[in-house]
C-alpha positions as CSV (number, residue, x, y, z in Angstrom):
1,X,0.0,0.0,0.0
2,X,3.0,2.7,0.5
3,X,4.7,1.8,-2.1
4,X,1.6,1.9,-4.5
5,X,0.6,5.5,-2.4
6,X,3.7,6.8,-3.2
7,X,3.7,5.7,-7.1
8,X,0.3,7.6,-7.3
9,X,2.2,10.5,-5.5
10,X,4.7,10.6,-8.0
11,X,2.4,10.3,-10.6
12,X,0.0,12.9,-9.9
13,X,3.4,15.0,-9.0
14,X,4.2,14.7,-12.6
15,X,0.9,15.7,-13.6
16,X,1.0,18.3,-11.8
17,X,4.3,19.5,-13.3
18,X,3.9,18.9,-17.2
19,X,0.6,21.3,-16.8
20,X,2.7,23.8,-14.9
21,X,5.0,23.7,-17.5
22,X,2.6,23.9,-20.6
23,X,0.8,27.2,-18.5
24,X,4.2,29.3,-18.7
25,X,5.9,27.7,-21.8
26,X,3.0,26.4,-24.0
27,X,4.8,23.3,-24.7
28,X,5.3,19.9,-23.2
29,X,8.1,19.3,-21.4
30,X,10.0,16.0,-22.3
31,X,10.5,15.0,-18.0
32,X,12.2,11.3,-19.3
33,X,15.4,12.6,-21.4
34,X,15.6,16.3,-21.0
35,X,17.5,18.4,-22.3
36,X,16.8,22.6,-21.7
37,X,17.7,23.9,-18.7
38,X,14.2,24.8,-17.6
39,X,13.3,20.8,-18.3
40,X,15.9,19.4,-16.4
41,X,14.7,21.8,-13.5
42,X,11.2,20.1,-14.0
43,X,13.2,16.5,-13.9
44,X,14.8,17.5,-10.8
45,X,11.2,18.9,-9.2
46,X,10.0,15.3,-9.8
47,X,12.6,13.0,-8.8
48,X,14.8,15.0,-6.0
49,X,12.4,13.8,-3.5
50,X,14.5,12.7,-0.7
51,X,13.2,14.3,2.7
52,X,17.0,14.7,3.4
53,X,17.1,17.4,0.6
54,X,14.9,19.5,3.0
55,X,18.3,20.7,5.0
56,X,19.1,22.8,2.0
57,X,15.8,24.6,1.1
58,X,14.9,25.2,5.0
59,X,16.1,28.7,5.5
60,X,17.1,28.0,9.2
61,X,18.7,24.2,8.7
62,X,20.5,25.5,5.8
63,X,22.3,27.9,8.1
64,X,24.1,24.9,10.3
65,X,25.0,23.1,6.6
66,X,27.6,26.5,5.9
67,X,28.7,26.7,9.4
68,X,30.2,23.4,8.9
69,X,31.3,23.6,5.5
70,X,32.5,27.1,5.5
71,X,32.2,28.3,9.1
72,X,30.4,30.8,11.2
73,X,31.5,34.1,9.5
74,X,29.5,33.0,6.5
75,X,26.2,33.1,8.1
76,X,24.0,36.2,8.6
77,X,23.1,35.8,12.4
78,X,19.7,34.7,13.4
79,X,17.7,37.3,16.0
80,X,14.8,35.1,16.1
81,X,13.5,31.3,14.9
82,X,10.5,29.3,16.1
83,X,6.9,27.8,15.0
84,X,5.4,31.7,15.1
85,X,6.2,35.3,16.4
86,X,7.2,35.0,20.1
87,X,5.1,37.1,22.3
88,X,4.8,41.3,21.8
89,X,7.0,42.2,24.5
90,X,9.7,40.1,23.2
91,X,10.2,41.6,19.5
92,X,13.1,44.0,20.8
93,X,15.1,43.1,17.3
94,X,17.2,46.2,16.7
95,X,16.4,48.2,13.7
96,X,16.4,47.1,10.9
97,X,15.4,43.8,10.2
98,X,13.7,41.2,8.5
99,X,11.4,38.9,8.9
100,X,11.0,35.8,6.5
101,X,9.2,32.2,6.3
102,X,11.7,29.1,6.2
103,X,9.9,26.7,4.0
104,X,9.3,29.1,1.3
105,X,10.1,31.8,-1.5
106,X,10.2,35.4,-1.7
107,X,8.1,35.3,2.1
108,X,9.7,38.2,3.5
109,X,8.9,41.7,5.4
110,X,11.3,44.6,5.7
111,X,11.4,45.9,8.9
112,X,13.7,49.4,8.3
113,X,12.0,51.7,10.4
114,X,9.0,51.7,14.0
115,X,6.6,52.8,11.7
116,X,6.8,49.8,9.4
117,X,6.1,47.7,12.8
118,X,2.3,47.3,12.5
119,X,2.6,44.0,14.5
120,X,-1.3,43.2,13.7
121,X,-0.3,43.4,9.8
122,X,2.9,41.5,10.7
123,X,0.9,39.0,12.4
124,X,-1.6,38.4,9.8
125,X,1.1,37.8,7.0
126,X,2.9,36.0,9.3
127,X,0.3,33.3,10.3
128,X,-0.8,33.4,6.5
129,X,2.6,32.2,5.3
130,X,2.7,29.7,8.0
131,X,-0.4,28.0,6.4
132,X,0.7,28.0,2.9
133,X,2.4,24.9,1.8
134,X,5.1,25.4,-0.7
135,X,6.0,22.3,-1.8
136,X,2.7,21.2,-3.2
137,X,1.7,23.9,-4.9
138,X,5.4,25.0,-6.5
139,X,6.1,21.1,-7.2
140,X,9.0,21.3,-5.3
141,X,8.9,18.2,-2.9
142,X,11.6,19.2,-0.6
143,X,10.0,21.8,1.2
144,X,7.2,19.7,1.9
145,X,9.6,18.5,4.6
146,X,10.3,21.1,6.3
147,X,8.9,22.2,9.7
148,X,7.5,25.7,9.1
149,X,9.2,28.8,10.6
150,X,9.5,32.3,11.4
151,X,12.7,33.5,10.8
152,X,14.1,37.1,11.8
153,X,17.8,38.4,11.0
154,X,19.2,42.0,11.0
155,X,19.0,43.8,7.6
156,X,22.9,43.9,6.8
157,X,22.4,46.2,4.1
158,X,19.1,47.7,1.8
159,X,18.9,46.3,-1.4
160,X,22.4,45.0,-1.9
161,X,23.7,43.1,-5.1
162,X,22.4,39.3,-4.9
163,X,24.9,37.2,-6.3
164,X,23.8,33.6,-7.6
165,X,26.1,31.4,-8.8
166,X,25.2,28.3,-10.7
167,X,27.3,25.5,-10.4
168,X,26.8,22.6,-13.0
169,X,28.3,19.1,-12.0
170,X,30.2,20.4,-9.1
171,X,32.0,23.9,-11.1
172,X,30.6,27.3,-10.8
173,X,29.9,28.8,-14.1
174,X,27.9,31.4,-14.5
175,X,27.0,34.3,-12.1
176,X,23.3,36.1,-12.0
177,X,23.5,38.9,-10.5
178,X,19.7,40.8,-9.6
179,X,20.1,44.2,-8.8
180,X,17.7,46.7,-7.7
181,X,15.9,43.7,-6.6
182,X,12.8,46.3,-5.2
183,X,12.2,48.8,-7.7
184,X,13.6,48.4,-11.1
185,X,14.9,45.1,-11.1
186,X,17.4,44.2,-13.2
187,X,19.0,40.7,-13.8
188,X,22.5,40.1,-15.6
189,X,24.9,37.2,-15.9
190,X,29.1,37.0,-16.0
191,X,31.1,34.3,-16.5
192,X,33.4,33.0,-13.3
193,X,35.9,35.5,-14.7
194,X,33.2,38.0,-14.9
195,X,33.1,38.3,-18.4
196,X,29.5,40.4,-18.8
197,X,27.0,37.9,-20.9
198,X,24.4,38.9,-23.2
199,X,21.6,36.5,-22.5
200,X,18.4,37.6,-20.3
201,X,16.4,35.6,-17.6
202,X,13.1,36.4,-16.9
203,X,14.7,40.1,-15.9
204,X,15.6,42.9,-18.3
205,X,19.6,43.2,-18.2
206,X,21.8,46.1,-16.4
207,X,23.1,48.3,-18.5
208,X,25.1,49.9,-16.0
209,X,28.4,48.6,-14.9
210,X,28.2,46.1,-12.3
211,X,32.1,45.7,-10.5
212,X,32.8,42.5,-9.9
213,X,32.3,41.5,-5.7
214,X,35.8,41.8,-3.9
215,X,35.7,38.1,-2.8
216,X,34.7,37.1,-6.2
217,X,37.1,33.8,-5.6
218,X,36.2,32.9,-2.6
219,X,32.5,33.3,-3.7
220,X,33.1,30.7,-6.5
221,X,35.3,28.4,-4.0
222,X,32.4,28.5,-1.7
223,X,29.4,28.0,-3.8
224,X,31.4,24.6,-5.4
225,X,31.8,23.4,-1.8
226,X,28.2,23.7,-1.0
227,X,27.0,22.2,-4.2
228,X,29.4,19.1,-3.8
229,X,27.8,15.8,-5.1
230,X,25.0,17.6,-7.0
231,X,24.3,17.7,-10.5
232,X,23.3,21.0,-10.4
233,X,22.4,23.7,-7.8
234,X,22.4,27.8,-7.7
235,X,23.8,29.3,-4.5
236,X,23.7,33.0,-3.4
237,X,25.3,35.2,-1.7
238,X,25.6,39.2,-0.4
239,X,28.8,41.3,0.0
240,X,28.6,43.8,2.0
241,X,31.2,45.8,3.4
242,X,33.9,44.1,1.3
243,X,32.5,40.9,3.5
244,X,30.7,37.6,2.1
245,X,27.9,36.0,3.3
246,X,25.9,33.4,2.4
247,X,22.1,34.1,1.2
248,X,20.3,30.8,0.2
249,X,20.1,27.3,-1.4
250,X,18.3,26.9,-4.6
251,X,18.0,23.8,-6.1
252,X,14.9,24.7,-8.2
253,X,16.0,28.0,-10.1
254,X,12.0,30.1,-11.0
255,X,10.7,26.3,-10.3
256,X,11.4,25.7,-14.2
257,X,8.8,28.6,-15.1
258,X,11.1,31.0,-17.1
259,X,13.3,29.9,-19.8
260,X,16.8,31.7,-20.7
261,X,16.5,33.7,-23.9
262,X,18.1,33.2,-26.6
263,X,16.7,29.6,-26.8
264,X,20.6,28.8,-27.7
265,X,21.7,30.0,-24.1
266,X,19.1,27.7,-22.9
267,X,19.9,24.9,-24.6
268,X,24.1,25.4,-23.3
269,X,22.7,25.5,-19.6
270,X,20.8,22.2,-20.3
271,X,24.2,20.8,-21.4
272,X,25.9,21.9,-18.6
273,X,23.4,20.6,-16.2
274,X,25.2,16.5,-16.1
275,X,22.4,13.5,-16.4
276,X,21.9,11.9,-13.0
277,X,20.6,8.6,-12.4
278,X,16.7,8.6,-11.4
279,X,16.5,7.4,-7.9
280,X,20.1,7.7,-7.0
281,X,20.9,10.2,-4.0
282,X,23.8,12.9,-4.4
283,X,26.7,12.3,-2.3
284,X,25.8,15.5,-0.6
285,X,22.4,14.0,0.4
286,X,24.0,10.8,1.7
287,X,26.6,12.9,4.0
288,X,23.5,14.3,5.5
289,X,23.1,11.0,7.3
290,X,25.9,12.9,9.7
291,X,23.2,15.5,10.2
């Protein structure tokens, strides 16, 4: 009965996905032997679906996985982490800060200021996030695993550059870099020797120059020793004050919504991305049996 129960799962899952897929793309994707980057991010949605892969997409659990691979200084510290908001007279966070959802994305509230602190709004968006469940409706089974939080850390700095690094088969090759993430937002890629690249993805490109980050390197070095044993995964990161730190896991990139224009860039990221054996854990999922 399980293992019929989790067939069905798996099936409907798939389902699920292809229509997904079709809505944004108005094509069927081919889920069996894919081959575009946004296809093999489908793949991924329906066979990564090992509860271990939760330790990376949970904002909070993620946070323990670079303290031991790359040590405290990476992390942004935590002011706050539990099941909901703790009681009123307890929110003392210095200003400002943010507050965010662990088992999501894009759940998050800027705190910069008192007047932005309308706790009953707060509260309400809050409690609504808490609810939601990301996993099913995005596809992406890992965060079905995770146990919902409320996550508060200081705002290091507004708006900074996001740097996302995408690292095929265990090298870092490309770098997305979102600026102006909360007005005009912009979106532009450079190679690992920051090469500007003239493809777009989803977001208009920067016309401006964009420096390359001071730790650029160690950026690189970092991102490949997170994404150890994977096939493929994005990982981000902030500089601020000439100092790294580490933003987020993604192993989803858009959830497979949005495809990299020209089709031709598209097609090159698909190649990068290596073929992995359906039903075969990553390395970096077994090691998570230390966990």
């Amino acid at each position: 009965m399980q293992i019929r129960d989790g067939v069905l799962a798996r099936v409907l899952s798939g389902a699920s996905i292809v229509m997904r897929y079709y809505r944004k793309h108005s094509r069927i994707p081919n889920l069996t032997t894919p081959n575009t980057f946004s296809e093999k991010v489908c793949a991924a949605k329906l066979r990564w679906r090992d509860p271990r892969l939760s330790h990376f997409v949970d904002k909070v659990a993620a946070k323990d996985i670079v303290r031991r691979v790359l040590g405290e200084e990476w992390v942004i510290p935590t002011l706050y982490s539990g099941p909901s908001l703790p009681p009123l007279h307890e929110r003392d966070w210095p200003l400002p800060f943010v507050i965010k959802a662990n088992h999501g994305s894009g759940w998050n509230l800027f705190i910069r200021s008192e007047a932005e602190c309308d706790w009953g709004s707060i509260e309400a968006q809050s409690a609504s996030w808490l609810r939601r469940k990301y996993g099913r409706y995005s596809g992406e089974t890992p965060y079905s695993y995770v146990d919902p939080q409320i996550l508060i850390e200081p705002l290091i700095e507004d708006n900074p550059n996001d740097y996302k690094i995408f690292v095929f088969g265990g090298k870092a090759e490309y770098i997305q870099v979102d600026t102006d993430r909360f007005s005009v937002h912009r979106r532009t890629f450079f190679d690992r020797q920051w090469n500007r690249q003239a493809f777009e993805f989803r977001y208009p490109l920067d016309d401006r120059e964009i420096p390359a980050p001071v730790h650029l390197t160690k950026m690189l070095n970092a991102a490949e020793e997170l994404a150890r044993g994977f096939p493929f995964v994005r990982v981000d990161f902030y500089e601020v004050g000439s100092h790294p730190y580490f933003g987020e896991i993604t192993l989803f990139p858009e959830s497979g919504d949005v495809r990299f224009t020209p089709h031709a860039v598209e097609q090159h990221m698909g190649d990068l991305w290596p073929d992995h054996p359906d039903g075969a854990p990553c390395p970096a999922v077994v090691a998570l049996n230390k966990v």
